[in-house]
N, C-alpha and C positions, 0 to 999 in steps of 0.2 A: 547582575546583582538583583537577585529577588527579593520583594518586596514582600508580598506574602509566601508565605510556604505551604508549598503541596508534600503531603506525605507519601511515600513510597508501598505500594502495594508488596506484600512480601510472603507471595504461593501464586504459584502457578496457572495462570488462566488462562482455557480453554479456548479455543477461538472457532467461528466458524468456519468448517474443513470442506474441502473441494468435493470429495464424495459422499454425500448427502441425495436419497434417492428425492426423484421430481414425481410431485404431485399437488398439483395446481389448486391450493383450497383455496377458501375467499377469507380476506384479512376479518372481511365486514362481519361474516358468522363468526369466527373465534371473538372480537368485540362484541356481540350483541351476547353470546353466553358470559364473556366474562362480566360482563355488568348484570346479566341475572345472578349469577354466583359470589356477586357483590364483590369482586375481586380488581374492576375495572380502577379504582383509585390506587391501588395497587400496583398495577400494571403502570397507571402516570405518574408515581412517587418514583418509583423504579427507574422507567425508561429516564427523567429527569437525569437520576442519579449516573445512570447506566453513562450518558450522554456529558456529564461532567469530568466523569472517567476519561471518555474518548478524548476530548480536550484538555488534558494533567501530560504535560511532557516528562514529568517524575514516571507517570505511570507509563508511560511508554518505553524509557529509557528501562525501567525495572521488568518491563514485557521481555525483552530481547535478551536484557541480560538470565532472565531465569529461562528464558526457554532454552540457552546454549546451558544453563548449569543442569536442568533437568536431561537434557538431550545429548551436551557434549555439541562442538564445532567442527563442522566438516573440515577434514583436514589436508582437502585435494583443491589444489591452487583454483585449476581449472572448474570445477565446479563452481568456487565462487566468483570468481572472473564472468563463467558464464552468466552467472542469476545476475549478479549487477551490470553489465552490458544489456541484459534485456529490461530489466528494471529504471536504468539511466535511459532507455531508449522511450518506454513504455512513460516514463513520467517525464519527459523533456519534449517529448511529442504529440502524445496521443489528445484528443480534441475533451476535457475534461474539466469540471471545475472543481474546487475543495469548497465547502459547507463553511460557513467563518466560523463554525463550533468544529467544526475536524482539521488535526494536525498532517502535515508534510508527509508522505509514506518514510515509512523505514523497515528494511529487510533483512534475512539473516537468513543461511546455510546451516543448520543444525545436521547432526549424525545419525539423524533417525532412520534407520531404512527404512520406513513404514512410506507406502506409496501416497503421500498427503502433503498436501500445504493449507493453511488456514492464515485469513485474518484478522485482528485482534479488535476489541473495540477503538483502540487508542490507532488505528491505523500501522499497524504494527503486521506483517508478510512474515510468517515462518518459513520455509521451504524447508522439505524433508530431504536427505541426502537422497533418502530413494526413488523420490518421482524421478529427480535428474535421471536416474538409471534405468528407472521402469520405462521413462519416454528415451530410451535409447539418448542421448544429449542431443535432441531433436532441439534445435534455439525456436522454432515457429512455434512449434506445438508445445512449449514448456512456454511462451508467451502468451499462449492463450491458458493457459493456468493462471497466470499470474494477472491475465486483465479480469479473467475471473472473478479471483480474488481481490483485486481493487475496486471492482463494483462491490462489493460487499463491505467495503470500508465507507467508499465515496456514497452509499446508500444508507449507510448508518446499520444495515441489518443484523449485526450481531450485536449491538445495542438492543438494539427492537424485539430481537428473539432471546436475549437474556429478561429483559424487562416480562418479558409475555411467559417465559418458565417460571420464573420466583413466581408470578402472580399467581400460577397454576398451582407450583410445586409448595411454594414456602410462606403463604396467606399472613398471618397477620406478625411474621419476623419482621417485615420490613413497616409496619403500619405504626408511624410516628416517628419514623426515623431517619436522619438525616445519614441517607447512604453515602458513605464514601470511599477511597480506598481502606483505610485505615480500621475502621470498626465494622469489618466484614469479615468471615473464614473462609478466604477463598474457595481452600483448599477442598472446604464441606461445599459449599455453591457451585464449583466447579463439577463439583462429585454429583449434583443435582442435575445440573442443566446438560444433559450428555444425549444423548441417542433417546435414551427411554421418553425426556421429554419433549428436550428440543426438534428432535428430527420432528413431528407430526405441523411442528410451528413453520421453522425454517424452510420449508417445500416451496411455496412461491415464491422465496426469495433466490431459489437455487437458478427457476426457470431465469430470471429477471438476471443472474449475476451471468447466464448463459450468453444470452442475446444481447446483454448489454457489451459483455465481455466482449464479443463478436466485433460491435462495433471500434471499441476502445484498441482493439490488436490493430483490425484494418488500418484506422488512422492513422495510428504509429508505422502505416508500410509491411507490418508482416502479412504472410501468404492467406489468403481468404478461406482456403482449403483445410491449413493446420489445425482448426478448432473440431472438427469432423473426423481428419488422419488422430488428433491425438483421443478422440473417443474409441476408434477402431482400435487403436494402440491399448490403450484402458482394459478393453473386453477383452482383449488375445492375453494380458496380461495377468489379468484376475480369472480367466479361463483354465488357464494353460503354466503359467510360471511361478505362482506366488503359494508358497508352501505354508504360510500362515491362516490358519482356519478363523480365526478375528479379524481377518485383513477385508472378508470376502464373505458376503452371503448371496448368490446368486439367486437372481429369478429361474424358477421352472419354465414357466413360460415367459417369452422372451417382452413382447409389449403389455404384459400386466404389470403395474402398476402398484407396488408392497410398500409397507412399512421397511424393508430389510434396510440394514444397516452399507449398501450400498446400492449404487443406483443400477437405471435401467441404463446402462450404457450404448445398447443400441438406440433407442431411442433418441437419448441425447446426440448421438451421430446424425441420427434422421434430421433433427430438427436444424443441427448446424449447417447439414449437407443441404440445406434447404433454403439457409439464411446465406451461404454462398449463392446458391443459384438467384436467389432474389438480387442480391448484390452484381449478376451478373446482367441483369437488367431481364432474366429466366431464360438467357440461353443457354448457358452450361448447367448440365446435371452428369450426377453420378450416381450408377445404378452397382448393387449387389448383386453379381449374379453367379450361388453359388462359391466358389472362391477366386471367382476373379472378381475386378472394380471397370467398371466400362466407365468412359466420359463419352457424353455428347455433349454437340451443339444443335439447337433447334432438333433433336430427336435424329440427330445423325452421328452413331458413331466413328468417333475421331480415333482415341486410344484405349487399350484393355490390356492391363493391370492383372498378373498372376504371383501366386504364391509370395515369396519372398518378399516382405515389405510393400504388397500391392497396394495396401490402401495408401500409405505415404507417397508412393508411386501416383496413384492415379489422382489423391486430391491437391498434391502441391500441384502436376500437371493442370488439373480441373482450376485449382485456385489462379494460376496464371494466367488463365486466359477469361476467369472472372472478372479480376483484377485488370485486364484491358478490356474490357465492354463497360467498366463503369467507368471508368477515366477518361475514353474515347466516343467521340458518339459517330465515327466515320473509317471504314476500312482501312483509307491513307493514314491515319495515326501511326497505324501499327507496323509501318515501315517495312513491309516487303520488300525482300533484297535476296541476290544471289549472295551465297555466302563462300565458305570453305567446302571445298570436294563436288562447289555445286551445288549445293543443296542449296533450299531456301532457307534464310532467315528471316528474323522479324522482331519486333519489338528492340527493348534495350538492353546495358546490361545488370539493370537494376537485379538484385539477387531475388526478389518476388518472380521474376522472369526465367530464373536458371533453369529449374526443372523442366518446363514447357520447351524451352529452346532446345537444352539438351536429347530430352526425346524425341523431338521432333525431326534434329540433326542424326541419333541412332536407331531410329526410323524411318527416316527421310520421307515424314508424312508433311511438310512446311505448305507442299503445292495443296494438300488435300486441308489442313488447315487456313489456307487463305482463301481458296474457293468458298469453305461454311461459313468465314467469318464474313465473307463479301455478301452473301445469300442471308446472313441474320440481318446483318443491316438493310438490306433491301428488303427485307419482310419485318422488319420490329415496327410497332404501332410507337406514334411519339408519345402516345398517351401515357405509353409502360412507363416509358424513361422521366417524364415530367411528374408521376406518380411518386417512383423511386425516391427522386431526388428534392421534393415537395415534403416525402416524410423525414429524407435527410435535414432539411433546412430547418424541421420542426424540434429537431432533436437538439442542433445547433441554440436556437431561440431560445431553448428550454436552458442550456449554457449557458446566454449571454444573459437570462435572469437572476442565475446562480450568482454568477460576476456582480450583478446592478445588486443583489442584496447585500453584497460583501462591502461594496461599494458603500451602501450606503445603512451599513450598522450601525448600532445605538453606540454611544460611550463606552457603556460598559462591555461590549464584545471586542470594541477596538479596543481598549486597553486589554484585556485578554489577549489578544494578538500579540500585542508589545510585554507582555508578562512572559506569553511563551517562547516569544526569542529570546529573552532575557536566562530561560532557564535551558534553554538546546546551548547558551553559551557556557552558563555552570556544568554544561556535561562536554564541555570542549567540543560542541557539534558547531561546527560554524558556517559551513553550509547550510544546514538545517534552520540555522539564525536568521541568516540573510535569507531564503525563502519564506519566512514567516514576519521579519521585521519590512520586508516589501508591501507586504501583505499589511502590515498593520501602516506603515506609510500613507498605505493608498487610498485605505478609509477617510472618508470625508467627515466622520465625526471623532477622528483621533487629537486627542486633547492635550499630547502631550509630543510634538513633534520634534523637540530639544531633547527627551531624552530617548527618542528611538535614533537619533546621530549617532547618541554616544553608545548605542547598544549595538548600531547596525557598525562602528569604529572598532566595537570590541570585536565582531562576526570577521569583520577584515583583517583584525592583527591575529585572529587564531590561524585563520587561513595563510596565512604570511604576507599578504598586504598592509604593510606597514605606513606605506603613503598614505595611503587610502587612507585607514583607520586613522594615524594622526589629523587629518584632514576633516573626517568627521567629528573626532570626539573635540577638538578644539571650536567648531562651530558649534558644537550640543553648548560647550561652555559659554561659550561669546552669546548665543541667545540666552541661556539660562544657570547664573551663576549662582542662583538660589537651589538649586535644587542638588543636593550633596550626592546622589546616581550619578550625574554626570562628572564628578571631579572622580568618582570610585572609578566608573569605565573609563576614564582616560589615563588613571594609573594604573590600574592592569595594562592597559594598553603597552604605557612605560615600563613599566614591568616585564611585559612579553619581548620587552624590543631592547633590554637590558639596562634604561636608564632611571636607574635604582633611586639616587637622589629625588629625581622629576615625580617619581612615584610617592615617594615619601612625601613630598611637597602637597602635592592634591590630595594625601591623606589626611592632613594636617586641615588642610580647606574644610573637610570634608566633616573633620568633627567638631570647627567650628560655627558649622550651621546646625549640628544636633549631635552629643557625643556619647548619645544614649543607643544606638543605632550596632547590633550586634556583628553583622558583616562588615563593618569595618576595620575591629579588631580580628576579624577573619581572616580579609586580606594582608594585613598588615603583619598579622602572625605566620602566614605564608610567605611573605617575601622573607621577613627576619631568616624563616627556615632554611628557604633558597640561598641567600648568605653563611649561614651555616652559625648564625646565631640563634643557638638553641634556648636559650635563657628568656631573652626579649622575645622570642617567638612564643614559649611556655607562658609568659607573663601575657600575652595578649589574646592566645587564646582560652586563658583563665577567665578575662572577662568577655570574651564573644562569649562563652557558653553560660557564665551566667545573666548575661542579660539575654540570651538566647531560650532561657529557661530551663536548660539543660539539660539541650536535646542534645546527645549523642552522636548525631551524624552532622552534626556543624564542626566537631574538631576531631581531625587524622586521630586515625588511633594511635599513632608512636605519641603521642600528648592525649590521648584520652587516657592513657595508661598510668600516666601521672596524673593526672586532674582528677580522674574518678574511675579507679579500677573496678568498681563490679559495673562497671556500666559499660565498659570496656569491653570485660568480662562476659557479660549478656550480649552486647553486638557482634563479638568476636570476629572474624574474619568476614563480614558481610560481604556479598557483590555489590551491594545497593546502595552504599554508601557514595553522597554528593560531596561530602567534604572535600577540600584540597589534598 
């Protein structure tokens, strides 16, 4: 039950997209021109604004739904099975914190072939049906797309890079004005901050969503290698397969460094293939050579990698054995054993391991693999490793700051917290509730901990824990019987769990604390409806809307068509609409 209301953005906005070419400029030179160009106040009204967006669950919930209406919903099970499996993986594991101004990730499988995924200010993942296909349904290498793309939420960057285009592009539209969703044209803004502008901004942010990315897959357990395989994949693709002349501008020359509208893909392979080897504490590398992929260890090659799928070949192979030099700091880790047919084995059977093992077993190179790996350890300086993991611990720190500011937020940002579980619950996200009402729990300056019970009770009866949720919303009451949110969530609750009377009862509580309060004849006209009393349902949400001020998207349209048909009329079939 929201308190205030956020309005719903309604045109399509653009988000920052995975192939964006890399060219490392300094943030500092774009801020010291835009303050000569007197544009720099512009740039902090904006980015403000930009950043209030990011945290509107209206505006996020209205992100996904216009990008499947613009795009269409992929319509192969599998596909989305897969993006959510790596997405539940990537956000249940990987070593990360949320900003207390940035919302929970949310993701979606749109129809696009177009080889892209982007993410939104609001924390909002589009995936293209076409990447899925262009990376062959590779799960490691479509994971590092998608950690990618979550650094550039968890970074705030297409905040930053729409704030830093208006300032360039649209100078004094925004000067005086309180940006929001609602009194913007997207549709023109969007149409602004595209390639022409934004690309020349967003460049350091692409490098930063690389290497960060890099890290954020590792952690989650995917292969070390894939972020490197899925750039090789990238360039064979936009080389070779993709018949769209918009899809693709390539470099002439392969390490310069363009404006073009997509990147230097070798490059970006260079640099991943690099952030593996580092990761391997620098003994595995992988070399191009020509069209095969060689791996070594310590400058001795191991395996080489032709034609067919070489590079996936040889860096999940490469990533495998990355991925035991940093987890390991001693030969016997890696559990040399006679295996099947004889051969040596090694390692586990974690799936990071498969590749490596397997060739190893259709090569029957194991002996020759534990010989190099015996030989790096006996030659690695501890200095390397103490380095490595020195910068790791640093990055960690840099997390557990994130956490202590979350911690210890002002009022007004915990209560934001508790607003926006309140509103992922008007959109029946109840997962998404409880992820954000934890969150607002755990703030030490939250002021209002009777009604995130009954907000985190509602999160549980969506979900079907009905124990739960009565358990909570009865405690949000028993602390605080003043306050008429908690008798509303505890009749939804009732409501949800069929006990229609009990609901009606804490309605009734509810307007004896203030019966001015338009969501309550909200709810109340929803439940009527659910009984299939159209009459008293019609009558109650006659007055939500006018004490609602008569907004439109507070009553179903089967009753806004009676209550007020051009307004009905004018809404017509929205996607957008929060009502019941």
């Amino acid at each position: 039950m929201i308190k205030t209301a956020s309005k719903i953005i309604s045109a399509f906005l653009t988000g920052l997209i995975f192939f964006t070419p890399i060219r490392a400029e300094a943030v500092d030179a774009w801020m010291a021109a835009a303050q000569s160009l007197g544009v720099l106040a512009i740039y902090n009204s904006t980015l403000k604004s930009m950043l209030a967006l990011g945290n509107d669950v209206n505006a996020q919930m209205a992100a996904r739904q216009q990008d499947i209406k613009k795009n269409g919903a992929d319509k192969n099970p599998s596909d989305i099975q897969l993006v959510d499996e790596i997405m539940t993986r990537l956000v249940n594991s990987a070593n990360y914190e949320l900003k207390v101004n940035s919302l929970p990730f949310v993701w979606n499988v749109n129809d696009s072939e177009k080889f892209n995924a982007a993410c939104y200010p609001m924390n909002y993942i589009s995936v293209n049906r076409g990447l899925l296909s262009g990376l062959n349904m590779e799960e490691e290498q479509i994971a590092f797309v998608l950690a990618h793309e979550m650094i550039h939420g968890l970074n705030q960057h297409s905040a930053k890079s729409y704030a830093q285009a208006a300032a360039q592009s649209l100078g004094a539209m925004f000067i005086g004005m309180n940006v929001d969703s609602s009194n913007i044209d997207w549709s023109k803004f969007s149409g602004i901050v595209n390639y022409s502008v934004a690309k020349s901004i967003i460049l350091p942010a692409e490098v930063e969503a690389d290497e960060s990315g890099f890290y954020i897959a590792t952690s989650a357990g995917f292969n070390p290698g894939a972020g490197a395989a899925a750039m090789a994949r990238m360039d064979y693709y936009f080389r070779y397969e993709t018949q769209d002349i918009f899809e693709v501008d390539l470099h002439d020359k392969p390490n310069e460094q363009t404006f073009s509208d997509h990147p230097d893909t070798e490059v970006r392979e260079e640099k991943l293939s690099q952030l593996m080897t580092d990761y391997s504490m620098g003994h595995v590398t992988v070399k191009k050579v020509e069209r095969q992929y060689k791996v070594y260890i310590d400058g001795k090659e191991i395996y080489s990698a032709a034609y067919a799928r070489a590079a996936d070949k040889a860096y999940y192979f490469a990533g495998g054995l990355a991925k035991a030099f940093h987890d390991y700091d001693n030969v016997d880790a890696w559990n040399f054993r006679k295996g099947a047919g004889n051969h040596t084995d090694f390692l586990t059977d974690d799936k990071v391991f498969q590749q490596v093992r397997d060739i190893a077993f259709l090569e029957n190179i194991g002996d020759k693999i534990r010989s190099a790996v015996a030989a790096a350890y006996k030659n690695e300086k501890p200095a390397i490793r103490k380095k490595y993991f020195d910068a790791e611990n640093k990055r960690l720190d840099a997390l557990k700051k994130i956490k202590a500011e979350n911690l210890n937020a002002d009022t007004k940002a915990a209560e934001k917290l508790r607003i926006n579980a309140d509103a992922y619950n008007d959109h029946k996200e109840g997962k998404l509730a409880l992820i954000e009402i934890e969150r607002a729990m755990q703030a030490k300056n939250q002021d209002n901990l009777a009604e995130c019970l009954a907000i985190r009770g509602r999160a549980k009866a969506i979900c079907g824990d009905f124990d739960g949720a009565l358990a909570d919303v009865n405690q949000a009451v028993a602390q605080d019987d003043k306050n008429l949110y908690n008798f509303l969530n505890r009749a939804d609750v009732r409501r949800m769990h069929g006990e229609y009377d009990l609901a009606f009862a804490d309605i009734d509580r509810a307007l004896k604390i203030d019966s001015k309060v338009a969501v309550i004849y909200q709810l109340r006209g929803g439940i009527y409806d659910e009984l299939g009393d159209e009459t008293k349902a019609e009558e109650n949400f006659r007055t939500c809307y006018e004490l609602a001020k008569k907004n439109p998207r507070s009553i179903p349209l089967k009753y806004l068509k009676r209550i007020d048909a051009k307004a009905a009329e004018k809404l017509g079939d929205s996607d957008f609409s929060t009502n019941p």
